[in-house]
C-alpha positions, -999 to +999 in steps of 0.1 A: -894-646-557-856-650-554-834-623-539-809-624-563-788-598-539-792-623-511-786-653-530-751-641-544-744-636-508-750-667-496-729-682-520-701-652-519-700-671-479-698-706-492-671-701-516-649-686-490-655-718-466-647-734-497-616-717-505-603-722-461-605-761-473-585-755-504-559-739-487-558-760-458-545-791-481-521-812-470-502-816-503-483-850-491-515-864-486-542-856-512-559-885-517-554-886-555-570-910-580-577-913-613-612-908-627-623-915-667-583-913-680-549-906-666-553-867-671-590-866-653-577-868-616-599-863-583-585-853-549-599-860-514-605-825-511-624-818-540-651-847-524-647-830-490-654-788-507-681-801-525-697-815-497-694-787-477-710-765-505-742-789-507-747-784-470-742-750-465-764-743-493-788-767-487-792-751-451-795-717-471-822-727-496-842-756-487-854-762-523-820-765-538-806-789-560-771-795-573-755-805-602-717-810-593-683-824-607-677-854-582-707-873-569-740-864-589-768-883-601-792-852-611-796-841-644-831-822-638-814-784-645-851-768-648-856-764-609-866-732-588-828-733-576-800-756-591-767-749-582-741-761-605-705-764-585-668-773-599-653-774-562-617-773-575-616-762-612-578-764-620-576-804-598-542-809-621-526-776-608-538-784-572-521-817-575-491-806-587-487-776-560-493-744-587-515-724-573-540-719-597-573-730-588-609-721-578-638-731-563-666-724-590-707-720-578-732-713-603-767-711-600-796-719-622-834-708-619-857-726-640-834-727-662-817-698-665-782-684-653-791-662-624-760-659-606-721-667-605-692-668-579-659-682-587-630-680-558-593-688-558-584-687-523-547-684-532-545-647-546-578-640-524-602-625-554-638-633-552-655-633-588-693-627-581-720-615-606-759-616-608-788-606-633-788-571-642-764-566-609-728-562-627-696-583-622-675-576-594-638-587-585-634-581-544-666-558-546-649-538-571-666-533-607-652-549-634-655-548-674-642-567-701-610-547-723-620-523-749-592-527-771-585-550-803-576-586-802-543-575-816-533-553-781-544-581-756-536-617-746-552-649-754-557-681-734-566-716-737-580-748-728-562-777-743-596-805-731-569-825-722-597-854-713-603-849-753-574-861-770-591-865-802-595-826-804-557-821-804-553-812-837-580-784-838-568-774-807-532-763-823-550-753-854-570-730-835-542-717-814-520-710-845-552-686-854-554-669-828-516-665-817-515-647-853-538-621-845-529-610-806-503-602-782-494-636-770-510-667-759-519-686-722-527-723-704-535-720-674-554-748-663-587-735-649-617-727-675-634-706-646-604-683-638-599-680-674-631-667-681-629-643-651-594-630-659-616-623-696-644-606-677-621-581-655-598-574-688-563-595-683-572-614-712-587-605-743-601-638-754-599-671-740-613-705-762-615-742-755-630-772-774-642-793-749-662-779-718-684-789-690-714-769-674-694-767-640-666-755-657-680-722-670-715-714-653-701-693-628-680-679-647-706-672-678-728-654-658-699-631-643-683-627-682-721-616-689-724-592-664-689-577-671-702-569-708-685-599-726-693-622-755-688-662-746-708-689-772-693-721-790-672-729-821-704-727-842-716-688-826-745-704-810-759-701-775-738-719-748-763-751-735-769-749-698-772-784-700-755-815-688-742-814-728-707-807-730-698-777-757-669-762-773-663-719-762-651-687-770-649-660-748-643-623-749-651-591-757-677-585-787-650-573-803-621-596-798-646-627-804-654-613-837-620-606-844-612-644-834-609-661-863-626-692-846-663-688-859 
């Protein structure tokens, strides 16, 4: 039976070595190259963080399989222990030197989301959660807001490797800039969903997803009280299958406008 205590642990530590990587970068030499179009971009680094993170887990938990951004050839999800890893979510901001980026670990148990750490090693906050055990940002609770769409910000996702959602995209955004305080882009799905699950945001949405993008994140949103499914209110798929999301409070999804 897994320690789901012990697990988050374990992964609380491998994020961090992650985030030493990160921060080590020698931004005149990242390696940079283009994947599926010229906005999908890869870095040396995110090969070298996600390599550490398959071998420091896989020295933690012997039965453990991955299913990561760069590099992966397993789409078998129903395992004992599947860990699901974006090792820099935000590669255009770490490119371009803004300092918005995180290393994203999720983990999946036949199945299921079990447990969720997202860290951006540039502000130092650790986003951790597991089942039944509560969200925590730097080992202190954390809750989604209480208040109304209307009294919070929004942020986005633009699925910039989606080109063909564009127009739903600004359609959406004109929605939802009409009902709250303001609106956000910031670049990194997983940090979006956390800033949602400790309250700086009040809603975040995005047509185009991947399962690394949000796992981590998902389970932490969960755990912090939050709402999060796609563009047609169902259950997210933690599947390979890519999905449209909104995120937020019960409150602030339904007030939304996007389902």
């Amino acid at each position: 039976m897994i320690n789901f205590n012990t697990l988050a642990e374990k992964m609380t530590e491998v994020a961090y070595g992650c985030g030493k990587i990160i921060l080590s970068a020698d931004e005149e030499h990242l390696g940079t190259k283009i994947k599926s179009s010229r906005r999908d971009l890869v870095t040396d680094y995110d090969v070298r963080v996600q390599k550490y993170a398959v071998e420091k887990l896989s020295s933690y938990f012997s039965n453990a399989t991955f299913f990561c951004e760069e590099n992966t050839d397993n789409d078998d999800l129903q395992g004992e222990l599947v860990f699901v890893i974006d090792p820099i979510d935000g590669t255009a901001n770490f490119v371009f030197g803004l300092k918005h980026s995180c290393v994203s670990i999720g983990c999946l148990s036949y199945g299921k989301a079990v447990a969720g750490v997202v860290y951006d090693p540039y502000n130092d906050e650790l986003f951790s959660a597991y089942e039944n055990g509560g969200a925590y940002l730097n080992g202190k609770r954390i809750e989604v807001t209480a208040n109304a769409l209307g009294e919070t910000i929004a942020v986005f996702g633009s699925s910039p490797y989606n080109p063909d959602r564009l127009d739903d995209t600004l359609n959406k955004i004109r929605t939802v800039f009409g009902k709250c305080l303001d609106v956000r882009r910031s670049g990194s799905a997983a940090l979006d969903i956390c800033y949602v699950a400790c309250g700086r945001y009040g809603l975040y949405f995005e047509s185009v997803v991947s399962l690394w993008d949000y796992l981590a994140a998902f389970v932490i949103l969960k755990e912090a009280g939050g709402d999060i499914c796609n563009y047609e209110s169902k259950a997210l798929p933690l599947s390979p299958e890519k999905t449209s999301i909104v995120a937020g409070s019960k409150l602030t999804v339904k007030e939304s406008g996007l389902l």
